[in-house]
DODO-907088 format. One record per residue: residue in one letter; x negated, y negated, z of N, C-alpha, C, O in turn; residue number from 0. Coordinates in steps of 0.2 Angstrom, whole numbers, padded with zeros to 4 digits, always signed. Atoms other than C-alpha are relative to their C-alpha. Last residue first. Layout:
<nodes>
NODE   res     n.X     n.Y     n.Z    ca.X    ca.Y    ca.Z     c.X     c.Y     c.Z     o.X     o.Y     o.Z     n
NODE     A       X       Y       Z       X       Y       Z       X       Y       Z       X       Y       Z   NUM
...
</nodes>
This chain:
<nodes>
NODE   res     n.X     n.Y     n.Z    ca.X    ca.Y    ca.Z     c.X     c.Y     c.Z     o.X     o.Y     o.Z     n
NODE     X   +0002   -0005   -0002   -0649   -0876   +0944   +0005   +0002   +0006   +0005   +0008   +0009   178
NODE     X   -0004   +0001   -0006   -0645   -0889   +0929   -0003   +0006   +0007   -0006   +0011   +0004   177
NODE     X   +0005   +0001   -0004   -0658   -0886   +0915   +0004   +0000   +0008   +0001   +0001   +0013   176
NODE     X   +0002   -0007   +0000   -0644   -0880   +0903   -0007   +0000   +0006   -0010   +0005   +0007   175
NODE     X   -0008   -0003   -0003   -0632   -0897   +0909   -0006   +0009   +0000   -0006   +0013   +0004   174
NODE     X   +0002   +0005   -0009   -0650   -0908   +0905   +0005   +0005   +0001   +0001   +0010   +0003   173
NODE     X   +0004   -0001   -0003   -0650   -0899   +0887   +0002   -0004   +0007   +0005   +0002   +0008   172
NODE     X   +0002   -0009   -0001   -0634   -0900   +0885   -0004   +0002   +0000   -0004   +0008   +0002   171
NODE     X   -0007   -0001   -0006   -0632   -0920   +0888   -0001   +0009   +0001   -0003   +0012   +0007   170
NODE     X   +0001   +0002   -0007   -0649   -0924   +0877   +0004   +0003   +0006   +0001   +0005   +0012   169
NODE     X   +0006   -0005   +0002   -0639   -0915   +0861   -0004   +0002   +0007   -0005   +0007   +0011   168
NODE     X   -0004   -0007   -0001   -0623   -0925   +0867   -0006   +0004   -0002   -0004   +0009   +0001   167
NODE     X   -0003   -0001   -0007   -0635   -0940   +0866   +0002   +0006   +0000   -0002   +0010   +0000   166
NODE     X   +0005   -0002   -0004   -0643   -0935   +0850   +0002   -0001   +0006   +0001   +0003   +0010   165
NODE     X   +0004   -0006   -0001   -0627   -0934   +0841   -0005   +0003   +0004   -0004   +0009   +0006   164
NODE     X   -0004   -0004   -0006   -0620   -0950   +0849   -0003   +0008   +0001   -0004   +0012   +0006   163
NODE     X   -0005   -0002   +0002   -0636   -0958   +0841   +0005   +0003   +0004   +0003   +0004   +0009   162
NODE     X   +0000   -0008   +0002   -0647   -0966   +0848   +0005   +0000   +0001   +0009   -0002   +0004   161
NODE     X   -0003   -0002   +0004   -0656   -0984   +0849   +0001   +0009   -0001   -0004   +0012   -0002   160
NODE     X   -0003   -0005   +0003   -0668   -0988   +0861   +0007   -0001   -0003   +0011   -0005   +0000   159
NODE     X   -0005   +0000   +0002   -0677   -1004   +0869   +0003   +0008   -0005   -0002   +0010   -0008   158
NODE     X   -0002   -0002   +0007   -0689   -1003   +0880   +0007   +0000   -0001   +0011   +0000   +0003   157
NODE     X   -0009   -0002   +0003   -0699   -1012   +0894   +0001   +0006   -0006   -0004   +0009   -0008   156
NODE     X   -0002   -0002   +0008   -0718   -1014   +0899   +0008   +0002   +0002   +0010   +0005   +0007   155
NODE     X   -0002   +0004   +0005   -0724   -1025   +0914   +0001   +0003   -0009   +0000   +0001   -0014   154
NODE     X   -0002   +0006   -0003   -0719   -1014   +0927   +0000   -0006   -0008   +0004   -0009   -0011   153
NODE     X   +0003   +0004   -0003   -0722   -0997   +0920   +0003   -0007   +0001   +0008   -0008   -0003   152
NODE     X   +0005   -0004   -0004   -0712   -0983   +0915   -0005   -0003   +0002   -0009   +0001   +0004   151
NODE     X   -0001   -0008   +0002   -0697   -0994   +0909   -0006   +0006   +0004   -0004   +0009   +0010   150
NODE     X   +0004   -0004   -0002   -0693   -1012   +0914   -0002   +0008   +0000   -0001   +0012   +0005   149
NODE     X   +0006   +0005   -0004   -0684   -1024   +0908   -0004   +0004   +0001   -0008   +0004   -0004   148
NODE     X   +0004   +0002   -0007   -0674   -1013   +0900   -0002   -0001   -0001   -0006   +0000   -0006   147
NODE     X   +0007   +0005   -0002   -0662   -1012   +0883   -0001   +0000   +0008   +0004   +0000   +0011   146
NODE     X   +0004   +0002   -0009   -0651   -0999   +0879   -0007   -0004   +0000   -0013   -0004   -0002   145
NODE     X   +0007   +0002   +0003   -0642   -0996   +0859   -0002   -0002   +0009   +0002   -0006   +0012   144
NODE     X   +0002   +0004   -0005   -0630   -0981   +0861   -0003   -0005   -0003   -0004   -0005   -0009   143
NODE     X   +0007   +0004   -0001   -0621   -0974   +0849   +0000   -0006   +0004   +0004   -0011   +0005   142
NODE     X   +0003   -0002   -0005   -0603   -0967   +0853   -0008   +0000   -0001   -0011   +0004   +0003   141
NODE     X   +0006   -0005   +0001   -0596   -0970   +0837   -0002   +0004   +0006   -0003   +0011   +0005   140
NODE     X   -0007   -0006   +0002   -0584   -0983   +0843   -0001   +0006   +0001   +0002   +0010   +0004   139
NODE     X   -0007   +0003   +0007   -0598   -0994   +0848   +0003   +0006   +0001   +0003   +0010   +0005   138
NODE     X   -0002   -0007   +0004   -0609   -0993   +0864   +0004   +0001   -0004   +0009   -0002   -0002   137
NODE     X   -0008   +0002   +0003   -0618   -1008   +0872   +0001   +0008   -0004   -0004   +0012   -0006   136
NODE     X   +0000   -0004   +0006   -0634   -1006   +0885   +0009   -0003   -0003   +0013   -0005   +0000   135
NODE     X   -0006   +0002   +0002   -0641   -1018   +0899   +0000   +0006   -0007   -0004   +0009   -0010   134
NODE     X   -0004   -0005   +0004   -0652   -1014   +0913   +0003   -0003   -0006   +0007   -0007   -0004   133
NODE     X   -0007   +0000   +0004   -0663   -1028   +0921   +0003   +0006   -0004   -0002   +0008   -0008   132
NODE     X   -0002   +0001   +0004   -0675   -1031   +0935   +0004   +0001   -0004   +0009   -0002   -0001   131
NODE     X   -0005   +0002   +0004   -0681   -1039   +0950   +0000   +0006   -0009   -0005   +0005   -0012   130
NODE     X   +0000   +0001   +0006   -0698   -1031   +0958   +0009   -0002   -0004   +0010   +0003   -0007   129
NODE     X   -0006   -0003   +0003   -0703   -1026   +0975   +0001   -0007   -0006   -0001   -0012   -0006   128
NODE     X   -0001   +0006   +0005   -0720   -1027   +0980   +0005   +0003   -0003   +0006   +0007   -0007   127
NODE     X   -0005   +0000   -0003   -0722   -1009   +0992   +0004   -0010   -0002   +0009   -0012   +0002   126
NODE     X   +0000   +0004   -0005   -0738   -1007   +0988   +0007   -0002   +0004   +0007   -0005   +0009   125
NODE     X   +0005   -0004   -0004   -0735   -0992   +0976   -0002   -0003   +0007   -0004   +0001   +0011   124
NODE     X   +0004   -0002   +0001   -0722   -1003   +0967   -0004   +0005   +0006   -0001   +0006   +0012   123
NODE     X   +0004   +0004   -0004   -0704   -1007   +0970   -0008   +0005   +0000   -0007   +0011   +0002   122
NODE     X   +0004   -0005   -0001   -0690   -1009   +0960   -0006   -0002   +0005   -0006   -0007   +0007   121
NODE     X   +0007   +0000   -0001   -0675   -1019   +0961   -0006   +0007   +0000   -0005   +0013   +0002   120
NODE     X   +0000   -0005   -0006   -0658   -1016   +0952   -0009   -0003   +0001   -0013   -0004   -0004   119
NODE     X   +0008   -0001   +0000   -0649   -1026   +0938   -0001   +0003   +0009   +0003   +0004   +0014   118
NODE     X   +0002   -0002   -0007   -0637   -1018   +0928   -0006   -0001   +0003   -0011   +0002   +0002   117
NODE     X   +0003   +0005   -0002   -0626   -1023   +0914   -0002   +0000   +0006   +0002   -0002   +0010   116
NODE     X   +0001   -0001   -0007   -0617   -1008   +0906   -0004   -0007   +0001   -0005   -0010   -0004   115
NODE     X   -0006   -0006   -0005   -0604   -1008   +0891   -0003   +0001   +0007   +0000   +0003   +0011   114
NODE     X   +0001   -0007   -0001   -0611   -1026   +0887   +0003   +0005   +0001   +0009   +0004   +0004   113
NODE     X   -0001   -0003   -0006   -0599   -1041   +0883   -0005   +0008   +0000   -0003   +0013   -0004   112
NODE     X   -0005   +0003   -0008   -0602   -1046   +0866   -0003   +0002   +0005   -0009   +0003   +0005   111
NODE     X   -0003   -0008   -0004   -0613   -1035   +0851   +0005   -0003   +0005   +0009   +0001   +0007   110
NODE     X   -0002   -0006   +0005   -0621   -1050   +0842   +0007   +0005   +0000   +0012   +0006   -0003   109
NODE     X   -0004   +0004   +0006   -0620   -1064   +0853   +0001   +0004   -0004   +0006   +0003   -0006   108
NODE     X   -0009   +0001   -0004   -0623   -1052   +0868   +0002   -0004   -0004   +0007   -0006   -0002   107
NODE     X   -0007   -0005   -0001   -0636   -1043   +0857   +0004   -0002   +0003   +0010   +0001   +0003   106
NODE     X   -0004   -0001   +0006   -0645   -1059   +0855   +0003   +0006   -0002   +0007   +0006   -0006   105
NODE     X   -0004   +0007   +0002   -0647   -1065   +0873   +0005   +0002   -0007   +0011   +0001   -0008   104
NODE     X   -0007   +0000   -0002   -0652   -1046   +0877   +0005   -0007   +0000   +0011   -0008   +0001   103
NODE     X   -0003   -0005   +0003   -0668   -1048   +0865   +0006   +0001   +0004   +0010   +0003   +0000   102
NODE     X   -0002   +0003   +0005   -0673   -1065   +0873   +0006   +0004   -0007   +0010   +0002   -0011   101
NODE     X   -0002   +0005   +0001   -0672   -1060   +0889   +0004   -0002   -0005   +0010   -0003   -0005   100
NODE     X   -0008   -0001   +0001   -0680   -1044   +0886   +0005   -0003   +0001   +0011   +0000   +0000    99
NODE     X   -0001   -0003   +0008   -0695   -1052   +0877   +0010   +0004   +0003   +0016   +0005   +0001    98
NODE     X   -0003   +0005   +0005   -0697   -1065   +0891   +0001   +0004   -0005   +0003   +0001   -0010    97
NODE     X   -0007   +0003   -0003   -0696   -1050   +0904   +0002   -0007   -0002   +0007   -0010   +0001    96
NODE     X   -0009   -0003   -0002   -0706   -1041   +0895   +0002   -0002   +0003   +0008   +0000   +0002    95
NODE     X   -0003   -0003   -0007   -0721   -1053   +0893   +0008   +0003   -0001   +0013   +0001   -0001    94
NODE     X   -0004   +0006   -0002   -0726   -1054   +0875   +0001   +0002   +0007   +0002   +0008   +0008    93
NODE     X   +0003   +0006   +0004   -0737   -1043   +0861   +0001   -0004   +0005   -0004   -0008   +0006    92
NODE     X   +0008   +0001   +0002   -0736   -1027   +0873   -0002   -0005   -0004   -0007   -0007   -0003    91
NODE     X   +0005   +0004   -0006   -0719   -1033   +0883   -0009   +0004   -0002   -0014   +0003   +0001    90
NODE     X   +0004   +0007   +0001   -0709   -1021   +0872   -0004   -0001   +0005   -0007   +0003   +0009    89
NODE     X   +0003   +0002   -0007   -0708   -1003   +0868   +0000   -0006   +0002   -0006   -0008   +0001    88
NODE     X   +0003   +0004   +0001   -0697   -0998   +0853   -0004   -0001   +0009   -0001   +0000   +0015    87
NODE     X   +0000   +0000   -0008   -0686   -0982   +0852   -0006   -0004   +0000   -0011   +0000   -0002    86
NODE     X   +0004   +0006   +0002   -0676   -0977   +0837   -0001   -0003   +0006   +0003   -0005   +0010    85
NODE     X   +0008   +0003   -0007   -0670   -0958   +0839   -0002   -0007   -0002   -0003   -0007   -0008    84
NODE     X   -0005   -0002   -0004   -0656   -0949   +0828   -0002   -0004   +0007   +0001   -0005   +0012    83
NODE     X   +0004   +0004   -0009   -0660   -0959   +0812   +0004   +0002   +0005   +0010   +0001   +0006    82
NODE     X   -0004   +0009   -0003   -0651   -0949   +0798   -0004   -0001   +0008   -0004   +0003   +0013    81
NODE     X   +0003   +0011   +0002   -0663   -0937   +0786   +0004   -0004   +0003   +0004   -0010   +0001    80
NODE     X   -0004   -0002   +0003   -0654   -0919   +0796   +0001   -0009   -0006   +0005   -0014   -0007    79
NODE     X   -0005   -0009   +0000   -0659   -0924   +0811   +0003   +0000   -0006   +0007   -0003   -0006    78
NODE     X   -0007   -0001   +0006   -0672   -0940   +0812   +0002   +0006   -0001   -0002   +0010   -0003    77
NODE     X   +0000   -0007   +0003   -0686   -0946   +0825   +0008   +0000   -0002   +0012   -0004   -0001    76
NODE     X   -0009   -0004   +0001   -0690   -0963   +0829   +0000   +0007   -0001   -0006   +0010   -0003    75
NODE     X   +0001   -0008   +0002   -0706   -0972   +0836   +0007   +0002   -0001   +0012   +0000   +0002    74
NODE     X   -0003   -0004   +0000   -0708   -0992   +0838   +0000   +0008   -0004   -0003   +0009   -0009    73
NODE     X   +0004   -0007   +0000   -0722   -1005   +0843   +0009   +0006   +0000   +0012   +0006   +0005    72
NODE     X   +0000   -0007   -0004   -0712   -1020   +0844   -0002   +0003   -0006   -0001   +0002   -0012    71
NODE     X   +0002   -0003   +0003   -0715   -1040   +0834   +0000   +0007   +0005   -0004   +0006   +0009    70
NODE     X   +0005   -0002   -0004   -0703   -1050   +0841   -0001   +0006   -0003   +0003   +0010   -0005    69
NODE     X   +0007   +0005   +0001   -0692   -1063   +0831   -0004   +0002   +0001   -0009   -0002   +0001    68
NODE     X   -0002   +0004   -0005   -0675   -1054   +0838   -0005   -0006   -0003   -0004   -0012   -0002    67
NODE     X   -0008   +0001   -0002   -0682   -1037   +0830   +0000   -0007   +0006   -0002   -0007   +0011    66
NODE     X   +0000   +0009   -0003   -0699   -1039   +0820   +0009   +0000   +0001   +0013   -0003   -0002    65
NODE     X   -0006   +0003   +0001   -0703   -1018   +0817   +0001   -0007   +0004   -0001   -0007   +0010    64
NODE     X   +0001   +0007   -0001   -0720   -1011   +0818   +0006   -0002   -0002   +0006   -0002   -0008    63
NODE     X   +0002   +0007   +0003   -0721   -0993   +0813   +0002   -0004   +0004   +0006   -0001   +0008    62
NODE     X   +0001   +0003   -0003   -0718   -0972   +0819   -0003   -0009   -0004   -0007   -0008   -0009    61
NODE     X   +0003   +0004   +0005   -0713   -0956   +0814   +0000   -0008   +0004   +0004   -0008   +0009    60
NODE     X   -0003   +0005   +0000   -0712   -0942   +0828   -0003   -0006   -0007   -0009   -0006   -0009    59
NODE     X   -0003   +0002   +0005   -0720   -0927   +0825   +0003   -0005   -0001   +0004   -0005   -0007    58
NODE     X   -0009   +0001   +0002   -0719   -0922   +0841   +0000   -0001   -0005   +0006   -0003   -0006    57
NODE     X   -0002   +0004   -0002   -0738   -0927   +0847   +0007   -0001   -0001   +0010   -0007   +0000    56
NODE     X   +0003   -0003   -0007   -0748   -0910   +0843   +0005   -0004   +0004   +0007   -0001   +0009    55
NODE     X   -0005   -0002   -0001   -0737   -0912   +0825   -0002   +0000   +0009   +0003   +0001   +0013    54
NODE     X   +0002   -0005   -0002   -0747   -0931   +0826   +0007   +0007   +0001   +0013   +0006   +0003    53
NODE     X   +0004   -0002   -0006   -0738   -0944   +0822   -0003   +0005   +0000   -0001   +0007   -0005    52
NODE     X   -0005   -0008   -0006   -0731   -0949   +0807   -0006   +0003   +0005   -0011   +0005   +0003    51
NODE     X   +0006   -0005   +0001   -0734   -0968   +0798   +0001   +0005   +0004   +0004   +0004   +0009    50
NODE     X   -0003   -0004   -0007   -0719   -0978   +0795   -0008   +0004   -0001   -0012   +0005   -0006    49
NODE     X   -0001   -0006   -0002   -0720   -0994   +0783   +0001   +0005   +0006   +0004   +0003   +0011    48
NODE     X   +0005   -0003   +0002   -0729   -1011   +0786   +0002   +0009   -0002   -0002   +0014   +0000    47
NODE     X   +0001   +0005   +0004   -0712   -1022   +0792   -0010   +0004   -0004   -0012   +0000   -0007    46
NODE     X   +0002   +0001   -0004   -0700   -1010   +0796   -0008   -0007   -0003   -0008   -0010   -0009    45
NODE     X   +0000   +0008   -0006   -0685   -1012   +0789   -0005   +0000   +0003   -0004   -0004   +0008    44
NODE     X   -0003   +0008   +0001   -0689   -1004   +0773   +0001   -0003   +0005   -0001   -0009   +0006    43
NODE     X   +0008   +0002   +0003   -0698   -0988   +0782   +0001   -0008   -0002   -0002   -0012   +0001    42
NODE     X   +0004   +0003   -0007   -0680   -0987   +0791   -0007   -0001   -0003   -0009   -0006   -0001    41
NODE     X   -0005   +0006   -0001   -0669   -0986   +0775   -0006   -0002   +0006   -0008   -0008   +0006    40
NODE     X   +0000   +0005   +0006   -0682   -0973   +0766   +0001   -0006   +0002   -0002   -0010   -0001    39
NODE     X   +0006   +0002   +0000   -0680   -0962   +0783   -0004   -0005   -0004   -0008   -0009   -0001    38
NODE     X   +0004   -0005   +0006   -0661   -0962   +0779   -0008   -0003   +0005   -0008   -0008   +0008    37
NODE     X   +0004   +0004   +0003   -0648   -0975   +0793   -0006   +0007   -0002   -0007   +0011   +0003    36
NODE     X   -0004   +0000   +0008   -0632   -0965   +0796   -0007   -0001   -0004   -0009   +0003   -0008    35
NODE     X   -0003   -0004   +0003   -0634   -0957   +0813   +0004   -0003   -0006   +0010   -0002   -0007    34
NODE     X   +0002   -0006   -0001   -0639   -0975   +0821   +0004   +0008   -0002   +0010   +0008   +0001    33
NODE     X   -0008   -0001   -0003   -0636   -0990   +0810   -0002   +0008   +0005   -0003   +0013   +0001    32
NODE     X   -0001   -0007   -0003   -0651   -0996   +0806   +0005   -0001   +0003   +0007   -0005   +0007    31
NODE     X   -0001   -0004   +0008   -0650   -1014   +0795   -0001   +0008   +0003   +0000   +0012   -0002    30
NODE     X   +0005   +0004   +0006   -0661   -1027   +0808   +0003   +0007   -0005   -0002   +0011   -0008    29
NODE     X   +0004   +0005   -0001   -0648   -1019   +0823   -0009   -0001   -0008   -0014   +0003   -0009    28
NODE     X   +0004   +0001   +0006   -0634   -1011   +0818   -0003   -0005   +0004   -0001   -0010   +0007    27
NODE     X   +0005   +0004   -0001   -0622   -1004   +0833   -0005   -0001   -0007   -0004   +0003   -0012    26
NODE     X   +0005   -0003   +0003   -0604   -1004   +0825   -0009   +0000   +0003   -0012   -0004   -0001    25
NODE     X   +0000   -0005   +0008   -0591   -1008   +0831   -0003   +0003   -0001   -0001   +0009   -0003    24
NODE     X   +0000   +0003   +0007   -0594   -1014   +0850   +0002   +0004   -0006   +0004   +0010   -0006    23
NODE     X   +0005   -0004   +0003   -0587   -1006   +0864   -0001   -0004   -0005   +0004   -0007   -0009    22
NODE     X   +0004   +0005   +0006   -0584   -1015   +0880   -0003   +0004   -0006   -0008   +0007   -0005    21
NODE     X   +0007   -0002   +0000   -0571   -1001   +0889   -0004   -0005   -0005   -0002   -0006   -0011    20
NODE     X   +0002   -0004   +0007   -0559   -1009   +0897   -0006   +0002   -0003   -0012   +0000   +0000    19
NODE     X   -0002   -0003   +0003   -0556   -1013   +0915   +0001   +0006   -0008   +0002   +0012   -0009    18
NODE     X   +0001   -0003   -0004   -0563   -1025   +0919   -0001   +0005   +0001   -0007   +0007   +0002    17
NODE     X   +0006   -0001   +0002   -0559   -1034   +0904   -0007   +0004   +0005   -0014   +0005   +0005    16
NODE     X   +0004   +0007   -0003   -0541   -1032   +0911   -0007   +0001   -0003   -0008   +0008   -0004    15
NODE     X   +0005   +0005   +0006   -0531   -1021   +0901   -0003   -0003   +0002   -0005   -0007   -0002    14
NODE     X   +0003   -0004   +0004   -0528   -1010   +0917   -0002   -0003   -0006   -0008   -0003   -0008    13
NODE     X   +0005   -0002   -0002   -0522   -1025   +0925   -0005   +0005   +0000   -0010   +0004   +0002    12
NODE     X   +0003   +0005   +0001   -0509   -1030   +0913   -0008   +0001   +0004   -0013   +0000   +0001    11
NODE     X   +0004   +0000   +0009   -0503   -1014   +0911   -0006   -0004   +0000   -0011   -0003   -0001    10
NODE     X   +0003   -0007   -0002   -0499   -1013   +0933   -0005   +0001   -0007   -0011   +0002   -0008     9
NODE     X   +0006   +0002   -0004   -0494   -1031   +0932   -0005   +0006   -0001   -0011   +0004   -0002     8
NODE     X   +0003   +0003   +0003   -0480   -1024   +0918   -0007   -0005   +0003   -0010   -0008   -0002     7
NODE     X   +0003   -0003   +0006   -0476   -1010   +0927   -0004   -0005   -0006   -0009   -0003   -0009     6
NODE     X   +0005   -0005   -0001   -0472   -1019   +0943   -0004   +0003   -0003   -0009   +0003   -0002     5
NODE     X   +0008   +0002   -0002   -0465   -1032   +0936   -0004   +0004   +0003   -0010   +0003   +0002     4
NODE     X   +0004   +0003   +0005   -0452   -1020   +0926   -0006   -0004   +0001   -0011   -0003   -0001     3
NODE     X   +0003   -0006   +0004   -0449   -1011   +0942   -0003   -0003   -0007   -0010   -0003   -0007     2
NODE     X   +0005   -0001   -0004   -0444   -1027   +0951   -0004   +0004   -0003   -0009   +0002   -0003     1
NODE     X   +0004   +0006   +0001   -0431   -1030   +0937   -0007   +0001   +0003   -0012   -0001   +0000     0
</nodes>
């Protein structure tokens, strides 16, 4: 009998939500599904079309998408016609830290419980330290979508979308770079 509560404590707290891994189903954010969604499909959600960068500049494609009710600046790139990249800048129309706010409210009503949730201070040049946020969800699939507070600059953010493909692609590059 002892052994059955043992084992049965033991299950219980391995399924604790502590414990499990938070994954969503499906990431889909405004109709992109990452490594499904066509160039045609993302032109459609964007709200003025895609226009293509420079080849000097990666070729990356690029428009204007209204996610959460905010207007971002986004860039993607695509393997084999399916969205491998979708990578949006905020805090240029709005303050990033009301735009990421408001974009990680409606991913946790969307998506649930994050799979990561991390906040960590930064601290400038002057030594002015800085609050901010991590958060990211991962579905089945093993796509990502990652929102920050703060990205290469203090008041700019980003959000991204990527596929598992391009992860594991990013992952062996970094391992062939290892020394």
């Amino acid at each position: 009998m002892k052994n059955i509560l043992y084992a049965a404590a033991i299950i219980y707290f391995f399924s604790s939500p502590v414990f499990a891994e938070n994954l969503t189903n499906q990431i889909n954010v405004i109709g992109l599904i990452p490594g499904i969604s066509t160039p045609a499909q993302v032109s459609a959600a964007s709200n003025n079309g895609l226009t293509k960068l420079s080849k000097d500049l990666g070729g990356l494609d690029m428009g204007m998408f209204t996610i959460g009710g905010i207007d971002l600046h986004c860039s993607m790139s695509f393997d084999k016609n399916k969205m491998e990249l979708f990578s949006c800048v905020t805090g240029m129309f709005a303050s990033n830290v009301e735009t990421h706010n408001i974009l990680k409210r409606g991913f946790q009503e969307k998506f649930g419980t994050p799979y990561i949730d991390k906040d960590t201070v930064v601290r400038n040049k002057l030594g002015v330290e800085y609050n901010t946020n991590s958060v990211s969800w991962k579905d089945k699939a093993g796509n990502f979508l990652i929102l920050r507070m703060m990205a290469d600059k203090l008041d700019q953010g980003d959000l991204t979308i990527e596929s598992n493909e391009f992860s594991q692609k990013q992952e062996q590059q970094e391992n062939a770079r290892r020394f």
